[in-house]
N, C-alpha and C positions, 0 to 999 in steps of 0.2 A: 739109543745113542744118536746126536744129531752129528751130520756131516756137512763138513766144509767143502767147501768147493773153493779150490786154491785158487781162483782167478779174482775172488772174493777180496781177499786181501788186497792182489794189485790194483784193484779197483778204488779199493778204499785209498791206498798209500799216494796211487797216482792223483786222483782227484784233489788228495789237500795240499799235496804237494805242489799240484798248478794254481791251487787257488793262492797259497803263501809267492808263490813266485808272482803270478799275473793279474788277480783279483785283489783293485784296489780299493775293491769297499771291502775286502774280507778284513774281521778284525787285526789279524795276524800277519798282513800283508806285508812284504820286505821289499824293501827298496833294492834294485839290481846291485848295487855297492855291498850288498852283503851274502848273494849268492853262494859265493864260493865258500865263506866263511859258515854260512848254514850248511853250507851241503856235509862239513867234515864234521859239525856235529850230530845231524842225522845220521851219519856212520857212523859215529860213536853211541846211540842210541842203545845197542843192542850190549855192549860193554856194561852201559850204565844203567841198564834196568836189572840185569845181571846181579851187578855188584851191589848198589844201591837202594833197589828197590819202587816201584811207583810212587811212594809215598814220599821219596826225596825228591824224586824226578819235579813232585808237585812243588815242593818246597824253594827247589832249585828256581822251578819257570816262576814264582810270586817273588824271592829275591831279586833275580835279572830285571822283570817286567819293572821293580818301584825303586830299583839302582839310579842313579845319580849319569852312570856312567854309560852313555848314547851307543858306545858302539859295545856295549855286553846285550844291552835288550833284546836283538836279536834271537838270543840264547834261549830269553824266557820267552818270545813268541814262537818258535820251534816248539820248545818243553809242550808249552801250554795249545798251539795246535793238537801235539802228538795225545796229552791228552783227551782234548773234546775227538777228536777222531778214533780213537778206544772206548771212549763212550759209547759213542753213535753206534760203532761198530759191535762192541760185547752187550748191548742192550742192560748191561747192569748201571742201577742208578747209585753214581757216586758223583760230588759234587765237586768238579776239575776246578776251582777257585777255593776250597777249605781240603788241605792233605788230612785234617782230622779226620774228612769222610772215607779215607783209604786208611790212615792208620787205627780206625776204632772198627773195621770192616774184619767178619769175621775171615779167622785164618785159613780156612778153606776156601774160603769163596777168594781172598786175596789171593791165595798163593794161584788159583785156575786164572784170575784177572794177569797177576804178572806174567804169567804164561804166555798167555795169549797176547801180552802186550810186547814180547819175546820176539813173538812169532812177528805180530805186526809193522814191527821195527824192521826184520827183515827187508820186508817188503819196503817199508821207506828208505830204507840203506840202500836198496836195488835200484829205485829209481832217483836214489838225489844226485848223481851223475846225470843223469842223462834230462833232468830238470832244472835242477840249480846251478849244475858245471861241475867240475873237477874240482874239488875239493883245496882249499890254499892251504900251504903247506907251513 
């Protein structure tokens, strides 16, 4: 059995979380105007992989991303961070731009991915205070 090392996560959650707030060549980069507004869905994260599942999460960030509507995009560059950062981090190859490759992914290996994408969220819900700001209410 392999063992995490819990600082592992924060490391992950911290890092994209700085790159989306401060790194303006990241692709996922948010303008400070929308801080706050990311920060409350990063804490919703953990709600909505819950309920939903990864495979909508993916859904969800390709709707926002090719929306019409300037200030939802936001939503789908969040989404779509959170996913390539559960990539990176569960070493399992699914392809964060087709939810096909999470919904045709067998149900074991999905159900230990949303898992750990569970877990992961955690962690980004921990630090999107303290990177994006307080959440707008």
């Amino acid at each position: 059995m392999r063992k995490l090392d819990s600082r592992k996560f924060s490391q992950e959650a911290y890092t994209a979380l700085t790159a989306i707030a401060t790194d303006t060549k990241d692709l996922y980069y948010l303008d400070k105007k929308y801080h706050k507004k990311a920060s409350g869905v990063v804490q919703g994260l953990i709600a909505y992989i819950s309920t939903w599942g990864l495979h909508r999460l993916s859904g969800d960030a390709k709707k926002f991303l090719n929306g019409k509507a300037e200030d939802t995009k936001y939503k789908g560059k969040i989404y779509k961070k959170f996913l390539r950062s559960l990539k990176s981090f569960s070493g399992k190859n699914f392809n964060v731009d087709d939810e096909g490759s999470l919904l045709n992914m067998p149900l074991k290996e999905y159900t230990a991915l949303n898992r750990l994408a569970i877990e992961l969220a955690r962690e980004w819900s921990f630090w999107a205070s303290a990177v994006l700001g307080e959440p707008e209410e």
